[in-house]
FINUDO-877682 format. One record per residue (C-alpha): residue in one letter; chain; x, y, z. Coordinates in Angstrom, 3 decimals. Each point is the difference from the previous one (the first is absolute). Example, Ala and Ser with C-alpha at 12.3 -4.5 7.8 and 13.67 -1.06 7.14 Angstrom:
2
REC:a:A:12.300:-4.500:7.800
REC:s:A:1.370:3.440:-0.660
This chain:
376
REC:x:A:-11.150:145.641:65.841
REC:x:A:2.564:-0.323:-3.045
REC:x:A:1.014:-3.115:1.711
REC:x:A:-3.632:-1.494:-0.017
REC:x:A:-0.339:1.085:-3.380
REC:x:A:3.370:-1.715:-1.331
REC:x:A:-0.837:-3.282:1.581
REC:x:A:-3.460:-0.041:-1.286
REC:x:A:1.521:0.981:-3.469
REC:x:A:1.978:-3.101:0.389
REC:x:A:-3.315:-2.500:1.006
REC:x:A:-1.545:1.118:-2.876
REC:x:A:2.850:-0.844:-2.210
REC:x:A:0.648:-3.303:1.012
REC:x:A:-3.470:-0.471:0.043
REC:x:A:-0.362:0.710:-3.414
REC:x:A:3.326:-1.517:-1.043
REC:x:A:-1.256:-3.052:1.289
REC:x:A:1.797:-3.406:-1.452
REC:x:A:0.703:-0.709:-3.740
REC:x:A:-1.339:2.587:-1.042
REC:x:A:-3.519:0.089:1.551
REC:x:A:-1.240:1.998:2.919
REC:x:A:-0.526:-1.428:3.529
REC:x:A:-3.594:0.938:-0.651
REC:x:A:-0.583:-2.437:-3.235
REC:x:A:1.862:-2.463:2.355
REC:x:A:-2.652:0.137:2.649
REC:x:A:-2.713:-0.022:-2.257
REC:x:A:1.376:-2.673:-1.647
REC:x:A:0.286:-2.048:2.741
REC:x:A:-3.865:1.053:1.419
REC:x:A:-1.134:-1.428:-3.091
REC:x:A:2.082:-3.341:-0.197
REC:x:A:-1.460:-0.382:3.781
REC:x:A:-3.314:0.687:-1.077
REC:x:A:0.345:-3.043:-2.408
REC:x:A:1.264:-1.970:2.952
REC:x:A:-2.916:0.711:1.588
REC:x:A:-2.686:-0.319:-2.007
REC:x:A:1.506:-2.967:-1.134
REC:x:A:-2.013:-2.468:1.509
REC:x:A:-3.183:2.251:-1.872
REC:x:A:1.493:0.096:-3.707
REC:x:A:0.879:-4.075:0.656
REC:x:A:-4.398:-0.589:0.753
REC:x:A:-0.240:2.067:-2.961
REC:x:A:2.402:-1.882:-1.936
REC:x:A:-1.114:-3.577:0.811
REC:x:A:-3.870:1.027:-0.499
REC:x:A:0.529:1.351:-3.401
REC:x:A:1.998:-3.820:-0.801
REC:x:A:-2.741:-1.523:1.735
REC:x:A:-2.814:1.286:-1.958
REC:x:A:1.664:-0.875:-3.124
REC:x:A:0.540:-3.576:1.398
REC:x:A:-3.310:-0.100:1.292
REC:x:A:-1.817:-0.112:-3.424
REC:x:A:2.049:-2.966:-1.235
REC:x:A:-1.476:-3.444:0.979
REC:x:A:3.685:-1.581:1.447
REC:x:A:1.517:0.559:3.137
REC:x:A:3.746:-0.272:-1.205
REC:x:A:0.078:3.830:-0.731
REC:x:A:-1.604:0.595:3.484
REC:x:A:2.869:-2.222:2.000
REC:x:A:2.391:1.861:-2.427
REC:x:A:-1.426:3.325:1.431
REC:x:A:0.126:-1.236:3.398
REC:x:A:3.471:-1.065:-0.835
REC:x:A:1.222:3.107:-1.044
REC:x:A:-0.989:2.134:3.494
REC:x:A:3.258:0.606:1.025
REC:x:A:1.332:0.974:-3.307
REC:x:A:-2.731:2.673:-0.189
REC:x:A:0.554:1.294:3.061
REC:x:A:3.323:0.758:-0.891
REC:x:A:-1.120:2.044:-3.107
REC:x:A:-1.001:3.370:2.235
REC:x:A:3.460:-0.277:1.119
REC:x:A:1.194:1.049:-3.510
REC:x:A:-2.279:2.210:-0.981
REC:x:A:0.661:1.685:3.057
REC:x:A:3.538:0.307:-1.118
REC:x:A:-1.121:0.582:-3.219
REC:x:A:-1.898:3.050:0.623
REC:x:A:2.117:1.217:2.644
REC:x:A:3.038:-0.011:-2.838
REC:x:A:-2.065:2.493:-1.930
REC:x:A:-0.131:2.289:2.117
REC:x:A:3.305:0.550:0.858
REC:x:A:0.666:0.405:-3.619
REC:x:A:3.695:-1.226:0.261
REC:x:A:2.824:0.743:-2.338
REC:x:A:0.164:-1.900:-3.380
REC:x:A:3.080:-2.444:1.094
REC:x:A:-1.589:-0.971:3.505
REC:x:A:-3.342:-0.483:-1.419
REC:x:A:1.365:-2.806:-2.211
REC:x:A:1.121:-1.755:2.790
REC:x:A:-3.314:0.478:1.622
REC:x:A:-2.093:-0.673:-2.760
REC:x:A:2.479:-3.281:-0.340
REC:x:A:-0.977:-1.059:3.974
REC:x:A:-3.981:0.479:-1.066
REC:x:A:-0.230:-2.356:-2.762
REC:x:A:2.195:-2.480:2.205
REC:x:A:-2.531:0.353:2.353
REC:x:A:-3.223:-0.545:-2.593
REC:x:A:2.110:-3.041:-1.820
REC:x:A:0.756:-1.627:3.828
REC:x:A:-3.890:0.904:0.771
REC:x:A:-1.079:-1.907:-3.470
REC:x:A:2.043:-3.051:0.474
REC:x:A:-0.678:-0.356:3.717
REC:x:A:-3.287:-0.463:-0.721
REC:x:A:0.509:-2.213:-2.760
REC:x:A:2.030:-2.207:2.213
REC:x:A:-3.393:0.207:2.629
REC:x:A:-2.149:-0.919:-3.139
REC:x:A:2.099:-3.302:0.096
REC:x:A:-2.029:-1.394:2.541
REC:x:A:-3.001:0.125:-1.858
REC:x:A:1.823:-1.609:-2.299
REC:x:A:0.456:-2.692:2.613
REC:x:A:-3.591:-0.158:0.593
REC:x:A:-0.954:-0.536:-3.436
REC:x:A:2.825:-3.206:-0.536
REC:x:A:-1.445:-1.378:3.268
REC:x:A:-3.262:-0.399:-1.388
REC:x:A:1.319:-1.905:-2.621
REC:x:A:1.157:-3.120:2.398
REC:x:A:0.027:-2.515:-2.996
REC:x:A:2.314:2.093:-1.711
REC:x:A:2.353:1.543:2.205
REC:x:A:0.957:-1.632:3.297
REC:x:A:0.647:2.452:3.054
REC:x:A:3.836:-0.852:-0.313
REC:x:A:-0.015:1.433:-3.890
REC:x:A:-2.021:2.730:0.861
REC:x:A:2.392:0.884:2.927
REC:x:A:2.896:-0.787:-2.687
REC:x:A:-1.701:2.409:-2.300
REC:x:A:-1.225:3.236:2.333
REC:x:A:4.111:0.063:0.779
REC:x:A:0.868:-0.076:-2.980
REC:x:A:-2.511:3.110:-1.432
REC:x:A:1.494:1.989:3.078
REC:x:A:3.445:-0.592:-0.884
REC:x:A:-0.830:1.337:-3.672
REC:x:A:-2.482:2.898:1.473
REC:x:A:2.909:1.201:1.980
REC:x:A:3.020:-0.228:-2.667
REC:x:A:-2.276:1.795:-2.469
REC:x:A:-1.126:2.700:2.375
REC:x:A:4.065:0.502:1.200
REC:x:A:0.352:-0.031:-3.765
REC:x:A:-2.475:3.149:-0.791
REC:x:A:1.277:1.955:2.921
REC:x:A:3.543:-0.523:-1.469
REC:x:A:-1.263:1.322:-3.316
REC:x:A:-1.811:3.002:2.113
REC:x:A:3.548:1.062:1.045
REC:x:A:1.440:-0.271:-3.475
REC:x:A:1.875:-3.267:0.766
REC:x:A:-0.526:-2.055:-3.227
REC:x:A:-0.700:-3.843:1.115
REC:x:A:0.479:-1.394:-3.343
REC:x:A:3.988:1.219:-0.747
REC:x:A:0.641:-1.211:4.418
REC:x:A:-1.488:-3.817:-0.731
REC:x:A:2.032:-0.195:-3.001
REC:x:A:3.204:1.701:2.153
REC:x:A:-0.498:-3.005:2.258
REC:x:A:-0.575:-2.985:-2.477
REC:x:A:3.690:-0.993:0.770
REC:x:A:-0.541:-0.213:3.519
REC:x:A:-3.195:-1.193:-0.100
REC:x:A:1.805:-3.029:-1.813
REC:x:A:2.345:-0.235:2.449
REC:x:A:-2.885:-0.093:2.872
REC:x:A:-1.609:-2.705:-2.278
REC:x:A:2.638:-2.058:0.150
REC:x:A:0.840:-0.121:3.316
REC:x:A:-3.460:-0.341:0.766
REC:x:A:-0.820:-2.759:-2.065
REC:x:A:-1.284:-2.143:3.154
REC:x:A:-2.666:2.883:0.595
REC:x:A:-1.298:-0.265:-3.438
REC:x:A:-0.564:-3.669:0.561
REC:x:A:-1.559:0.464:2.859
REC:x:A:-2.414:2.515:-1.455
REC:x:A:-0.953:-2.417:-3.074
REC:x:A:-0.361:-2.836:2.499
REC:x:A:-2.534:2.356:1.956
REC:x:A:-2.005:0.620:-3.642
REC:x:A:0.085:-3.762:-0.309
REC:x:A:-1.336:-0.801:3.259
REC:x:A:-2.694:2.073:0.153
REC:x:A:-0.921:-0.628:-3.805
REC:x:A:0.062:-4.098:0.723
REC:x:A:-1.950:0.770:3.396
REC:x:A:2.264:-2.472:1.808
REC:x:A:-1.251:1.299:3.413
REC:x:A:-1.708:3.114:1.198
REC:x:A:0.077:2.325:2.986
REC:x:A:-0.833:-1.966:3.086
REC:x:A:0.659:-3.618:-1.329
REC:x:A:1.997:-2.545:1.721
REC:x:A:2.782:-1.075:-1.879
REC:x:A:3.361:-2.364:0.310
REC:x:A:2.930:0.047:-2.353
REC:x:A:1.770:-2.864:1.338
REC:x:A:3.725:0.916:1.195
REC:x:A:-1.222:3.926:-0.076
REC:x:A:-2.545:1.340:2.299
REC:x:A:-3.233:-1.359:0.916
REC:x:A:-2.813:2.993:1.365
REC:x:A:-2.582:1.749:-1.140
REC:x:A:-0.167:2.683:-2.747
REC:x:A:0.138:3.687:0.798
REC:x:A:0.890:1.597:-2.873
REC:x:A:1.776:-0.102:-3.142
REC:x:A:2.472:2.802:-0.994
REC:x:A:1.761:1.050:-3.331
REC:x:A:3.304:-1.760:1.581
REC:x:A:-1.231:-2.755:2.664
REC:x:A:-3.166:-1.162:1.541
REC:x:A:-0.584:0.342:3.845
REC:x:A:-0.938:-3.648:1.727
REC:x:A:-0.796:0.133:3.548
REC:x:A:0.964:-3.449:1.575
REC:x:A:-2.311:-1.717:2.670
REC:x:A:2.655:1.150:2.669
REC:x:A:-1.139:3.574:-1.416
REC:x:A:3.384:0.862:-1.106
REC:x:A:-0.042:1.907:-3.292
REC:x:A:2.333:-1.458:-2.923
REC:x:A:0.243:1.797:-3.223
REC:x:A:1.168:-2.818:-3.053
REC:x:A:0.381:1.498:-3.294
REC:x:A:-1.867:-0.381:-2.428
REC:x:A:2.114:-2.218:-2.153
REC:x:A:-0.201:-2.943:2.669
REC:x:A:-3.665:0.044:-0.253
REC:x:A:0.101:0.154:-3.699
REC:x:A:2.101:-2.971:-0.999
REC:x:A:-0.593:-2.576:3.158
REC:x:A:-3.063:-1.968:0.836
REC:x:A:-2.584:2.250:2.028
REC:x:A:-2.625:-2.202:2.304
REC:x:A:-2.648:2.250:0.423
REC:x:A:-2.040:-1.883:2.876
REC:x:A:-2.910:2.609:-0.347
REC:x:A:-1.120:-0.665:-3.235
REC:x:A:-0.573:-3.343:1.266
REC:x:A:-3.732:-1.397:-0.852
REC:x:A:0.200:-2.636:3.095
REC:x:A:2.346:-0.789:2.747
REC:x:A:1.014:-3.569:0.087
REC:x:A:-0.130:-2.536:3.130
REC:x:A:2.276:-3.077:-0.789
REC:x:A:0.658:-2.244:2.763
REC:x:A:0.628:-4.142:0.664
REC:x:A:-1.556:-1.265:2.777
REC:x:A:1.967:-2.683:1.509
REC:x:A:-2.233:-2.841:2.183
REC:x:A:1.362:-2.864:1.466
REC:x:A:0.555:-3.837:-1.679
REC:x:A:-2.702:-1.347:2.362
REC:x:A:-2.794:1.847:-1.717
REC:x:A:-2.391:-2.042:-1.753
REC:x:A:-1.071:0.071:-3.517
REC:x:A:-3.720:1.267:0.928
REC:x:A:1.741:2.430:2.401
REC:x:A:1.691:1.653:-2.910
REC:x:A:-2.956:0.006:-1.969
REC:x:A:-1.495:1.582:2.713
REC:x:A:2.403:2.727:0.568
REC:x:A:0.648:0.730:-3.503
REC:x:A:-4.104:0.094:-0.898
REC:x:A:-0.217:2.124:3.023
REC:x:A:2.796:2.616:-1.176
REC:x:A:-1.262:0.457:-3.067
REC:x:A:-3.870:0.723:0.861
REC:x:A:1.373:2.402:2.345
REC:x:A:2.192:1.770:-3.017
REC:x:A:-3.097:-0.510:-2.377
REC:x:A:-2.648:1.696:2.558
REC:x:A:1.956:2.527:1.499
REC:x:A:-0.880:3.624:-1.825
REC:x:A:3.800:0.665:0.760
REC:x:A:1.437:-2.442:-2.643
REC:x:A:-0.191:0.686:-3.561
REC:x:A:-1.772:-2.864:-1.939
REC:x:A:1.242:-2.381:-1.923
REC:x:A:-1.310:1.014:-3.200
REC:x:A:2.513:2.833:0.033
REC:x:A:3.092:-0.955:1.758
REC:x:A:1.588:-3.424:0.379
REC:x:A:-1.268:-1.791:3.635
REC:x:A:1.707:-3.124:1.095
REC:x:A:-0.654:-2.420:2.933
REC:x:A:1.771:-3.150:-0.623
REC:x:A:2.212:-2.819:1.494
REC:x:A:2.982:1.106:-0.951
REC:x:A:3.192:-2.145:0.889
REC:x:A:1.397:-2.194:2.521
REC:x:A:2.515:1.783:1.854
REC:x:A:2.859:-1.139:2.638
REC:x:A:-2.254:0.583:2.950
REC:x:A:-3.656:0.431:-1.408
REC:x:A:-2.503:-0.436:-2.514
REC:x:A:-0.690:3.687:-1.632
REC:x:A:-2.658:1.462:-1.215
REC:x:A:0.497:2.799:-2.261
REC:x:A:-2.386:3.330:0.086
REC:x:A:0.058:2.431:-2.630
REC:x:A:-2.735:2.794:-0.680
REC:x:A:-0.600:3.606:-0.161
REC:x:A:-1.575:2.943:2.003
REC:x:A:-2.128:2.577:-1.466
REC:x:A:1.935:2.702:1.839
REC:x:A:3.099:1.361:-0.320
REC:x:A:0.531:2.059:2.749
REC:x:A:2.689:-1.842:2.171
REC:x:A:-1.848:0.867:3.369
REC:x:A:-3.029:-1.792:-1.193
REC:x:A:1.958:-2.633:-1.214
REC:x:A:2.129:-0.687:3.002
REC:x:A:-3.914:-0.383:1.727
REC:x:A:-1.445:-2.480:-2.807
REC:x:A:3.202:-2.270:0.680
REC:x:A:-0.097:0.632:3.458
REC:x:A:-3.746:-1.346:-0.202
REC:x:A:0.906:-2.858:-2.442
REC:x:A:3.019:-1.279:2.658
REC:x:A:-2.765:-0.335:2.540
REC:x:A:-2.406:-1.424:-2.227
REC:x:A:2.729:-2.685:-1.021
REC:x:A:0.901:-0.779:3.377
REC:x:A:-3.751:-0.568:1.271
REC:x:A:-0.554:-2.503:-3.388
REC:x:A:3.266:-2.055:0.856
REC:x:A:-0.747:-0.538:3.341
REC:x:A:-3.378:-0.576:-0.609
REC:x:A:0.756:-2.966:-2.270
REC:x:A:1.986:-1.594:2.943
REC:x:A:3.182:0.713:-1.535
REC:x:A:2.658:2.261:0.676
REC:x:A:2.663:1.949:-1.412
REC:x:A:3.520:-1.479:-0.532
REC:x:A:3.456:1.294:0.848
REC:x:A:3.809:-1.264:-0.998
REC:x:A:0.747:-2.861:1.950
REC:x:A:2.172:-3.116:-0.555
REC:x:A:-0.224:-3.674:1.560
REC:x:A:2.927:-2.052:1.000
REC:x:A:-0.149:-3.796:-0.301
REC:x:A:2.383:-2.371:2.426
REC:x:A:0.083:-3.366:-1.443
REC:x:A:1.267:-1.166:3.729
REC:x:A:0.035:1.402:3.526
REC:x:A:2.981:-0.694:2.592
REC:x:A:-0.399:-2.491:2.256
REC:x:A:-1.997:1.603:3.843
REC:x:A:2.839:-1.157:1.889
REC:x:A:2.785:2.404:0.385
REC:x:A:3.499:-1.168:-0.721
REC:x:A:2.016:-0.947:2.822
REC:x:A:3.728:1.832:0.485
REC:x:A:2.824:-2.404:1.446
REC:x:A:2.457:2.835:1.132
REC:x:A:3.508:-1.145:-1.508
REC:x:A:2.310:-2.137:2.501
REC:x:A:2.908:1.561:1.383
């Protein structure tokens, strides 16, 4: 019975002993209530987002309502703390682990704060986008990066101070090696600039087809703080800083108004006067009443006689579609070629092709010469 007692004795002990200083008991009921939290957490975030929602409700924009719905996951992290929170004051924990604690908690809150500031970027994004004469989707790409970047230096810079780390005296402790950085990254600095300057300029934007002659020739996919993405027609990816978009010529085909046709049309030296007339008047009515052509009111249209070439008389075609898709294009000229065709023969002439004519002033004689085999 003595033994029973003893061991029970010692249960009790280490019950009450516990860990740092608290009882096992505070430790359970501790933990009950941080699990509570976790379980009612789905409840206090409804309660949460219906209190910001009524506020937001009354005001007649729907920015602070996409910043609400922005914020979700943020706020469903906030039982998660207080759950801490609370279960920290219970266990009532000596004076130097509390400051540690109490240290982790407002880490938590400051993380909480500027994670949903950096959510609340995207309305941000939303608001920019409206503003398409301003800001082109590339700058307000360029931009949203650049407010995270910030959001998250600033937040790592008030969790520092939460911990008693002072940021101001560890930037100036690395000013000499931020120098040294600098300078050996001089190229990435240029790059950057280059960036500003493209986007600023609004050389080209996300999804336009561009060629720097000698570089890369593809279409847009993004542009970074060191390079921009082009993704060539083979669909290979090729990242070109930013400095060889900035200082060589960029041909950006899809800011194109009109997509050019330009051709000579070569016919044959035994077409008549009247049958070039013909084909030529017939050309051109075609280009004038065809919806696909831009008119000539707006864009320079040409059907002319052009030159007399080695094998041909040409005729020289030069106009302007209204499209510049290159699929529709491809189909107008495809259309025209046939068109051409049909007018050319219909004139009773036909197209010409490099030839050359030789002239013999004299034939040999029919007869064959005779061979008188030497004597022997």
């Amino acid at each position: 019975m003595n033994f029973l007692n003893d061991f029970w004795q010692e249960v009790v002990q280490v019950w009450q002993k516990g860990a740092f200083g608290v009882d096992i008991s505070t430790w359970v009921t501790a933990a009950g209530l941080f699990l509570a939290f976790l379980l009612l957490r789905n409840i206090i975030t409804a309660i949460l987002l219906n209190k910001l929602r009524l506020v937001t409700g009354k005001t007649k924009t729907d920015l602070d309502d996409r910043f609400v719905e922005a914020i979700r996951e943020p706020v469903r992290f906030v039982p998660i703390i207080m759950g801490l929170f609370a279960a920290l004051q219970v266990l009532e924990l000596p004076e130097d682990h509390y400051a540690v604690i109490q240290s982790i908690i407002r880490s938590l809150i400051a993380f909480t704060l500027f994670w949903g500031f950096y959510r609340g970027v995207f309305v941000l994004e939303h608001v920019m986008g409206k503003a398409k004469r301003v800001f082109t989707p590339i700058m307000i790409s360029f931009v949203i990066k650049a407010l995270k970047i910030v959001i998250v230096i600033v937040g790592a810079a008030v969790v520092l101070e939460l911990w008693g780390i002072e940021v101001g005296p560890l930037v100036a402790g690395l000013g000499l090696f931020g120098v040294a950085v600098a300078l050996g990254a001089q190229d990435l600095f240029k790059n950057l600039i280059s960036g500003i300057l493209i986007i600023a300029e609004r050389r080209f934007n996300k999804g336009d087809w561009i060629r720097v002659d000698g570089v890369v020739e593809g279409t847009v996919e993004d542009i970074g703080f060191r390079s921009t993405l082009v993704r060539r027609f083979d669909k290979a990816p090729v990242h070109v800083p930013n400095t060889k978009l900035s200082d060589a010529p960029v041909t950006n085909f899809s800011a194109m108004t009109h997509r050019r046709i330009s051709w000579q049309i070569g016919v044959t030296y035994s077409t008549t006067i009247d049958q070039l007339k013909e084909i030529r008047d017939q050309i051109e009515a075609y280009i004038l009443e065809t919806e696909d052509f831009e008119c000539p009111e707006n864009v320079a249209t040409f059907v002319r006689v052009d030159r007399f070439s080695d094998s041909s008389i040409d005729l020289m075609l030069y106009c302007f579609t209204k499209t510049t898709n290159w699929g529709e294009w491809l189909e107008i000229k495809e259309k025209l070629a046939y068109r051409i065709k049909e007018i050319v023969e219909g004139a009773g002439s036909s197209f010409a092709f490099p030839s050359q004519s030789i002239y013999v002033e004299q034939f040999p004689g029919e007869k064959a010469e005779v061979f008188v085999p030497p004597k022997a």
